[in-house]
PAFI-637528 format. One record per residue (C-alpha): residue number from 1; residue in one letter; x, y, z. Coordinates in steps of 0.25 Angstrom, whole numbers. Layout:
N
<atom i="NUM" aa="A" u="X" v="Y" w="Z"/>
...
//
This chain:
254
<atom i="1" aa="X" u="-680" v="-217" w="-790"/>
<atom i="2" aa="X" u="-693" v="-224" w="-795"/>
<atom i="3" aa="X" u="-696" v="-234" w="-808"/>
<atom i="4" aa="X" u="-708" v="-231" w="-817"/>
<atom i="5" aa="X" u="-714" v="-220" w="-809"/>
<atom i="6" aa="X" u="-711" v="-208" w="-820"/>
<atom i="7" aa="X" u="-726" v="-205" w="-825"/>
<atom i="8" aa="X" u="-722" v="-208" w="-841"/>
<atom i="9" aa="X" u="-727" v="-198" w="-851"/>
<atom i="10" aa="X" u="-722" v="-204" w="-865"/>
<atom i="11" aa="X" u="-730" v="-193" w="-874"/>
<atom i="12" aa="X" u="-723" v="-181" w="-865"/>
<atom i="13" aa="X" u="-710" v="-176" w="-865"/>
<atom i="14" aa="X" u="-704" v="-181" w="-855"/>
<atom i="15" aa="X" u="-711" v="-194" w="-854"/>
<atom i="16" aa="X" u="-715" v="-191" w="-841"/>
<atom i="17" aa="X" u="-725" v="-183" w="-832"/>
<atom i="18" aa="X" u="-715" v="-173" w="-822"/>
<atom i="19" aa="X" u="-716" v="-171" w="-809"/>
<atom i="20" aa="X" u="-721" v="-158" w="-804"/>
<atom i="21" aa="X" u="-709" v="-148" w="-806"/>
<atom i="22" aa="X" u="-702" v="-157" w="-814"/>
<atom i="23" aa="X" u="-692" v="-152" w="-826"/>
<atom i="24" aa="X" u="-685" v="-161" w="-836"/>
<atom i="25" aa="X" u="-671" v="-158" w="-835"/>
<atom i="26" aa="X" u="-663" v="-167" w="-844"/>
<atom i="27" aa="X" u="-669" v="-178" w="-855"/>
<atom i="28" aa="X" u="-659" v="-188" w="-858"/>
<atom i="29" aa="X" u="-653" v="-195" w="-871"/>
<atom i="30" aa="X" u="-661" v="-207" w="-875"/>
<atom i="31" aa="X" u="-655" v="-221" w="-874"/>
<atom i="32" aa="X" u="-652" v="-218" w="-859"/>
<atom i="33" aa="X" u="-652" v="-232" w="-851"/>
<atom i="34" aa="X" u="-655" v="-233" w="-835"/>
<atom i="35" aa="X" u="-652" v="-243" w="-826"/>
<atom i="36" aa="X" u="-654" v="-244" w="-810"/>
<atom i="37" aa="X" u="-647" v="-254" w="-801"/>
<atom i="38" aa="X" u="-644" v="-256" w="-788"/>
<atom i="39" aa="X" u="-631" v="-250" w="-787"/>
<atom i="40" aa="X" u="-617" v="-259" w="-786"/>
<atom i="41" aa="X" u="-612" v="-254" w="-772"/>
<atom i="42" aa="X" u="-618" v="-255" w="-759"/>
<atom i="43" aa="X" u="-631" v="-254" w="-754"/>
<atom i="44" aa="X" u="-635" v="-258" w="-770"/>
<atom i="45" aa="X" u="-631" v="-271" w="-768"/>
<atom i="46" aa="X" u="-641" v="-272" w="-754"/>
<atom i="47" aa="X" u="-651" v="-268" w="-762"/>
<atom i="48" aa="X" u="-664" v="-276" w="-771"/>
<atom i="49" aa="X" u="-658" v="-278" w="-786"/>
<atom i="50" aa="X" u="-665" v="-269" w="-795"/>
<atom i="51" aa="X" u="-660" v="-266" w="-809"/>
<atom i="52" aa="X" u="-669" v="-257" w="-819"/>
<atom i="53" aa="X" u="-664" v="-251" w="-831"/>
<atom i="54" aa="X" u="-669" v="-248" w="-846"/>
<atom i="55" aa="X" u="-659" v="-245" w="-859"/>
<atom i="56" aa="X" u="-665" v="-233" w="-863"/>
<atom i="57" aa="X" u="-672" v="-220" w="-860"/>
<atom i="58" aa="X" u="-674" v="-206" w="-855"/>
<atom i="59" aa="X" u="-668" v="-198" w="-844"/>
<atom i="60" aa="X" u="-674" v="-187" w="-839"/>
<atom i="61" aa="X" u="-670" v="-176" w="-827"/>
<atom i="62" aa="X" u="-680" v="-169" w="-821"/>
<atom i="63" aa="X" u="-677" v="-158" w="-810"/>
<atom i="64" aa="X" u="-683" v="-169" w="-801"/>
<atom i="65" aa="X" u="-680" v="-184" w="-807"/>
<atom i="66" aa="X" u="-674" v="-192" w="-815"/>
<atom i="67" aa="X" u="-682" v="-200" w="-825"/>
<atom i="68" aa="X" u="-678" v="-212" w="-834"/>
<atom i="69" aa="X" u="-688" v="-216" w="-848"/>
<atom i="70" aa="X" u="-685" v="-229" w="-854"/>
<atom i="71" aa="X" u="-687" v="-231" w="-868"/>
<atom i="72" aa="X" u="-694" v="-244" w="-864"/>
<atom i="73" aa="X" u="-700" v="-244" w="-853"/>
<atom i="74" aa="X" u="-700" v="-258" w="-845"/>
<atom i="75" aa="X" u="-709" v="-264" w="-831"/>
<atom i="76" aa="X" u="-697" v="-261" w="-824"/>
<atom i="77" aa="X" u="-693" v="-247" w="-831"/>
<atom i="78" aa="X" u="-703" v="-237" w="-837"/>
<atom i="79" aa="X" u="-698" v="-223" w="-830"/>
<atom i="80" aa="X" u="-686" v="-221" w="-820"/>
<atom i="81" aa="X" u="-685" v="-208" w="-811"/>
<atom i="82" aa="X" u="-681" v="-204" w="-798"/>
<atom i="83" aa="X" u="-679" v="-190" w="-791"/>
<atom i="84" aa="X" u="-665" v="-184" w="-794"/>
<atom i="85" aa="X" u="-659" v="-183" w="-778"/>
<atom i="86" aa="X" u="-663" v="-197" w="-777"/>
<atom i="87" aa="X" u="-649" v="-201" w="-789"/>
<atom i="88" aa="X" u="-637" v="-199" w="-780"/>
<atom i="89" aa="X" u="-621" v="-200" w="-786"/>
<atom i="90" aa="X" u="-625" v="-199" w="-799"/>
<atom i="91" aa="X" u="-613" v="-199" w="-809"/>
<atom i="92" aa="X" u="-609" v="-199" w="-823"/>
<atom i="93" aa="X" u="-601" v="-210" w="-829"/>
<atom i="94" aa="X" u="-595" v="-210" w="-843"/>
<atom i="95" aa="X" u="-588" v="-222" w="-849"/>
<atom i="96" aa="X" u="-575" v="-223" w="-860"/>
<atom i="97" aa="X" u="-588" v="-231" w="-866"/>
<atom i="98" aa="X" u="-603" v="-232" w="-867"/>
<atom i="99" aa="X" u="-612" v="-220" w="-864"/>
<atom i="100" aa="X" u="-611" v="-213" w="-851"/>
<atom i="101" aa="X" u="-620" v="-217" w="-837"/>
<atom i="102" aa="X" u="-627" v="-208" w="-826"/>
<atom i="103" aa="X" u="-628" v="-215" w="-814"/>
<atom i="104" aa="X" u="-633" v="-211" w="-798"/>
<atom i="105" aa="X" u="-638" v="-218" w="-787"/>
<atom i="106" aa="X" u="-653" v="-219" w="-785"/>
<atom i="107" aa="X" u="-661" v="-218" w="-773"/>
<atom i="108" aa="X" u="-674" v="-222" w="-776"/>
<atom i="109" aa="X" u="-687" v="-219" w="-770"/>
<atom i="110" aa="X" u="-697" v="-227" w="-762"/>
<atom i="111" aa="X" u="-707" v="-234" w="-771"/>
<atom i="112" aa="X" u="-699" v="-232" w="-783"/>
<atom i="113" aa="X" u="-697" v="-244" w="-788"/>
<atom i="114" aa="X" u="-684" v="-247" w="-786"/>
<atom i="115" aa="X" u="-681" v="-258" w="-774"/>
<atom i="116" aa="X" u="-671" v="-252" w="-764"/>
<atom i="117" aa="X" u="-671" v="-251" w="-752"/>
<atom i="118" aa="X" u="-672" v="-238" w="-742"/>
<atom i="119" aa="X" u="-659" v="-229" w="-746"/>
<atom i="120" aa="X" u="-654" v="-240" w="-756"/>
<atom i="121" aa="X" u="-650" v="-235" w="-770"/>
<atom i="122" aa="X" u="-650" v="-241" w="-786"/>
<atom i="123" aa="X" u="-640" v="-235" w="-797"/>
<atom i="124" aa="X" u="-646" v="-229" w="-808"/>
<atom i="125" aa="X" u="-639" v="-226" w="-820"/>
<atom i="126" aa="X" u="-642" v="-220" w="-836"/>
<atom i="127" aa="X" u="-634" v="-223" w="-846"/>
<atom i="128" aa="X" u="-633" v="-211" w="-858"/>
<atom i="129" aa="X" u="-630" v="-219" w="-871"/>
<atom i="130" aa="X" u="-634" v="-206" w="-879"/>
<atom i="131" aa="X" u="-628" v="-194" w="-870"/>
<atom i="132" aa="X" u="-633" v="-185" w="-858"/>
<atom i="133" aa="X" u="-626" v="-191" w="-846"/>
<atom i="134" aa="X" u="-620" v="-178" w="-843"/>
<atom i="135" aa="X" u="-629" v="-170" w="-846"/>
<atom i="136" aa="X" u="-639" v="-177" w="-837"/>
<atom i="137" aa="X" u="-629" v="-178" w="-825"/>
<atom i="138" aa="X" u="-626" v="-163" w="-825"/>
<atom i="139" aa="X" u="-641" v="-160" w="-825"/>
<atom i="140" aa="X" u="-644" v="-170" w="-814"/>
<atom i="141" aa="X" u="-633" v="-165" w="-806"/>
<atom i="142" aa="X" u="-640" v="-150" w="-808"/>
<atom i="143" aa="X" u="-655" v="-155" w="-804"/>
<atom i="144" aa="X" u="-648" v="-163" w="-793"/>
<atom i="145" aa="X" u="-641" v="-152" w="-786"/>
<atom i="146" aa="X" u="-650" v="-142" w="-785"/>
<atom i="147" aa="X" u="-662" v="-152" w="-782"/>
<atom i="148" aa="X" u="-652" v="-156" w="-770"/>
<atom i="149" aa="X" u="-650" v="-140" w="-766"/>
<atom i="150" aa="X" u="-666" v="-140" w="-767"/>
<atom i="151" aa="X" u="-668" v="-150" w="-757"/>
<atom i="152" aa="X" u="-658" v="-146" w="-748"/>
<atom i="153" aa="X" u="-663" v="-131" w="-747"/>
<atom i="154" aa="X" u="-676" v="-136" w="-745"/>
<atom i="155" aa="X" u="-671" v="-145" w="-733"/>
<atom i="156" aa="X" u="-663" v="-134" w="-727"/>
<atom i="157" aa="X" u="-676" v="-124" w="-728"/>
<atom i="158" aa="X" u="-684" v="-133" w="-719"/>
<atom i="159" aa="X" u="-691" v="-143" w="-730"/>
<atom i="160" aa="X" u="-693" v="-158" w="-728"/>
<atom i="161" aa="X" u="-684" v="-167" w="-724"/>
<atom i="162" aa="X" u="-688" v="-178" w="-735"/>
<atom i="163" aa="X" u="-676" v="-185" w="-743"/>
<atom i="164" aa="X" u="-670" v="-179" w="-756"/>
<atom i="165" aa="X" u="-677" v="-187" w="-765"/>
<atom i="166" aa="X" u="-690" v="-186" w="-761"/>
<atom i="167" aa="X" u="-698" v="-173" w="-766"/>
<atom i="168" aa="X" u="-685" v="-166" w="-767"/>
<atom i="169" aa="X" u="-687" v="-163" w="-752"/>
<atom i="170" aa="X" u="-699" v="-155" w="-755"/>
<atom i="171" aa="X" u="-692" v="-146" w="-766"/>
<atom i="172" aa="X" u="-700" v="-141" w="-776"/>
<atom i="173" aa="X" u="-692" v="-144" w="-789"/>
<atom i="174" aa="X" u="-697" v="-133" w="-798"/>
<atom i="175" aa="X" u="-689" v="-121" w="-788"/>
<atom i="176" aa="X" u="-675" v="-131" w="-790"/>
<atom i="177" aa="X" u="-667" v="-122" w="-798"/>
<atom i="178" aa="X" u="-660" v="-132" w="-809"/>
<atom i="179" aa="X" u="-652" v="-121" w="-815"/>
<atom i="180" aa="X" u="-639" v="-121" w="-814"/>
<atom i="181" aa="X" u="-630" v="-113" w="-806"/>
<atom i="182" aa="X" u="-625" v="-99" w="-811"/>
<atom i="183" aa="X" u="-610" v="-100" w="-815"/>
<atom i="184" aa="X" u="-602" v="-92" w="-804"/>
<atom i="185" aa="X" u="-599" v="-77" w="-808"/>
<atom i="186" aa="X" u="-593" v="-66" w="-799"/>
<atom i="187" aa="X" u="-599" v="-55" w="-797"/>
<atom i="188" aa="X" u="-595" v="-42" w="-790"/>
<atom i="189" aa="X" u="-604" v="-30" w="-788"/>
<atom i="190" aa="X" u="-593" v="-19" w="-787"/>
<atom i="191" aa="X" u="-583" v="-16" w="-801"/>
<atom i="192" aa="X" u="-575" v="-23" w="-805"/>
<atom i="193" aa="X" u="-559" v="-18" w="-799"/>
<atom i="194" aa="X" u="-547" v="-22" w="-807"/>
<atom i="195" aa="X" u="-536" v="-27" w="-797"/>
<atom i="196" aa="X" u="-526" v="-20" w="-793"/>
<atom i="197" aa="X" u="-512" v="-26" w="-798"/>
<atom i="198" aa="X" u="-501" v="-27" w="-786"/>
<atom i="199" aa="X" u="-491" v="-16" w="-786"/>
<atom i="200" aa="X" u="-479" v="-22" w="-790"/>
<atom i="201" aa="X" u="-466" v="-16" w="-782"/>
<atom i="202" aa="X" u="-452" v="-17" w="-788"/>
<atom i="203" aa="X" u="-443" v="-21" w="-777"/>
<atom i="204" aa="X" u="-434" v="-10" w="-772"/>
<atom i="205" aa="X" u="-420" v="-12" w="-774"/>
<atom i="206" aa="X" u="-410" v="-13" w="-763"/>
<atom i="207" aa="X" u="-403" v="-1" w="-759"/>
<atom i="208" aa="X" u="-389" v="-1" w="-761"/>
<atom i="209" aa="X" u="-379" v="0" w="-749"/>
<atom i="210" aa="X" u="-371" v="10" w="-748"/>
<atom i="211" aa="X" u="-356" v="12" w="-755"/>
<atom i="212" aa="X" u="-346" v="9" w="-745"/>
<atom i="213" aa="X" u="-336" v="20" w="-745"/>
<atom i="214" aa="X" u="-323" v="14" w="-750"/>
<atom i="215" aa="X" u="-315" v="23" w="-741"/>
<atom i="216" aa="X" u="-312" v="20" w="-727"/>
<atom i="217" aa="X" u="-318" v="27" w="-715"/>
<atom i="218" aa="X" u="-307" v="30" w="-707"/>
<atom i="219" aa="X" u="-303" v="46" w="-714"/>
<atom i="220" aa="X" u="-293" v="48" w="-724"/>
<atom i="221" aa="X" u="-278" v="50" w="-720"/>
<atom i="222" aa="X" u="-273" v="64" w="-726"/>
<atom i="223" aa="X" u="-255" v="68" w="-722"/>
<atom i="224" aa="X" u="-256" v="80" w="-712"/>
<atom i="225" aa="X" u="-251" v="92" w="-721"/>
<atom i="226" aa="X" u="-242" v="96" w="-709"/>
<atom i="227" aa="X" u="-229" v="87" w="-701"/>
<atom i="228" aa="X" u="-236" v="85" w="-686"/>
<atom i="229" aa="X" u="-231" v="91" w="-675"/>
<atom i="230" aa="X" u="-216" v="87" w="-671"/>
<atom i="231" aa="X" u="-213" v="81" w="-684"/>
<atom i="232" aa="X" u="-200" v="89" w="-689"/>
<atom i="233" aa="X" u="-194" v="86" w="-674"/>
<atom i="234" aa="X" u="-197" v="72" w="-675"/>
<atom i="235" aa="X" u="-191" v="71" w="-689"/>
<atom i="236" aa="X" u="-178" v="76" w="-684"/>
<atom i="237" aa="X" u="-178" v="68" w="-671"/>
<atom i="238" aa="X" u="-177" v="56" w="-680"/>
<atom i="239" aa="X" u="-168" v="61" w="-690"/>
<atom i="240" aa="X" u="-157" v="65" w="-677"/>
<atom i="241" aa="X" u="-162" v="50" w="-671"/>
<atom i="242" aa="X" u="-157" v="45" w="-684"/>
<atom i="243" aa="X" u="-145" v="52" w="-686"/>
<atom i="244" aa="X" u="-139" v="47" w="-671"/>
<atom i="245" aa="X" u="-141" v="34" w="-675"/>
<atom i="246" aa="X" u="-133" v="34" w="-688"/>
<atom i="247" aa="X" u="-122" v="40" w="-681"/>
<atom i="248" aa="X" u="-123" v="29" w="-671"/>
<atom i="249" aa="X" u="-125" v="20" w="-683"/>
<atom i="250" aa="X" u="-111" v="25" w="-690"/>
<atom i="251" aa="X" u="-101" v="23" w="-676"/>
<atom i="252" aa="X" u="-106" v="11" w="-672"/>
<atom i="253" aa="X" u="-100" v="6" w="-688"/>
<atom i="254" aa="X" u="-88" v="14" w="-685"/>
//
């Protein structure tokens, strides 16, 4: 991040001269305040104190940097900008009261006029009192990503070895596609087949067991139509058996 190094233009819209390849995405709401500290945590609180800041200005995202107008400038603040893969957990905060904050981690560059030390950091914040925070975030997240893949295809390819922040690692800015990605949509290249409802089968019902025959197995008993053999002369060796023994039956009562 570097202080007072934007080449102000006031008579152009914007009032500043770009970059090569450089595209205004995103011009904020006036009344926008900055404000860069050292942060709270460590390793803020190793480092020199510095505090700059101004009540009131312009913000403006590029597809390269950020960039702060003051209305007034001051000795200490007449432009603000920094490369966008130097800002690191950036975040949106919205309170119950009061206009809403952008805030992220800077990591500024050699020579840019903010004193910290190799690796430190300072906190930069923008405070929206007229609208645009959200709008600004989701843009600065899209640039961010895709400055990001850029870089990281360009290091995978062979390119240099040079940190994020410094010359995108040799990415030229104007092939970055800022577009935003095309919602998914299945395609098929065959026609299109209704599905086949599953056949439902109706359960079979059990099979009866068979009737039980109420009668019995063993053959039915039917009287012989003739007396067996022998009969007549049985019959009437009972009846003479019986007529001796009445007889003896009647002397003895005598």
């Amino acid at each position: 991040m570097s202080i007072n190094w934007v080449m102000l233009l006031p008579s152009s819209t914007p009032p500043f001269t770009p970059l090569p390849n450089e595209q205004t995405l995103f011009t904020s709401p006036p009344r926008i305040a900055l404000a860069i500290t050292n942060p709270a945590h460590y390793p803020g609180k190793q480092q020199q104190k510095f505090s700059v800041g101004s009540s009131s200005g312009v913000l403006y995202l590029t597809n390269r940097r950020v960039i702060y107008i003051p209305d007034k400038a001051a000795p200490d603040l007449q432009s603000f900008s920094g490369p966008i893969l130097n800002l690191h957990d950036s975040d949106v905060t919205a309170p119950f009261f009061g206009p809403n904050v952008w805030q992220a981690l800077l990591q500024p560059v050699q020579g840019g006029g903010i004193p910290t030390p190799a690796g430190g950091v300072v906190e930069l914040k923008f405070t929206f009192k007229d609208g645009g925070a959200f709008d600004f975030h989701s843009t600065y997240e899209r640039v961010r990503e895709r400055l990001q893949q850029a870089v990281q295809v360009s290091r995978e390819a062979g390119g240099t070895s040079a940190p994020s922040g410094a010359a995108l690692n040799g990415v030229d800015v104007s092939n970055v596609n800022l577009d935003e990605l095309p919602a998914y949509k299945e395609t098929s290249d065959g026609p299109l087949i209704a599905p086949i409802a599953p056949q439902i089968v109706a359960p079979t019902q059990p099979t009866a067991p068979p009737a039980v025959s109420q009668q019995s197995s063993t053959p039915a008993f039917s009287p012989p139509s003739e007396p067996p053999p022998g009969y007549e002369e049985a019959q009437r060796s009972g009846l003479n058996e019986a007529a001796e023994w009445s007889e003896v039956a009647d002397e003895r009562k005598a």
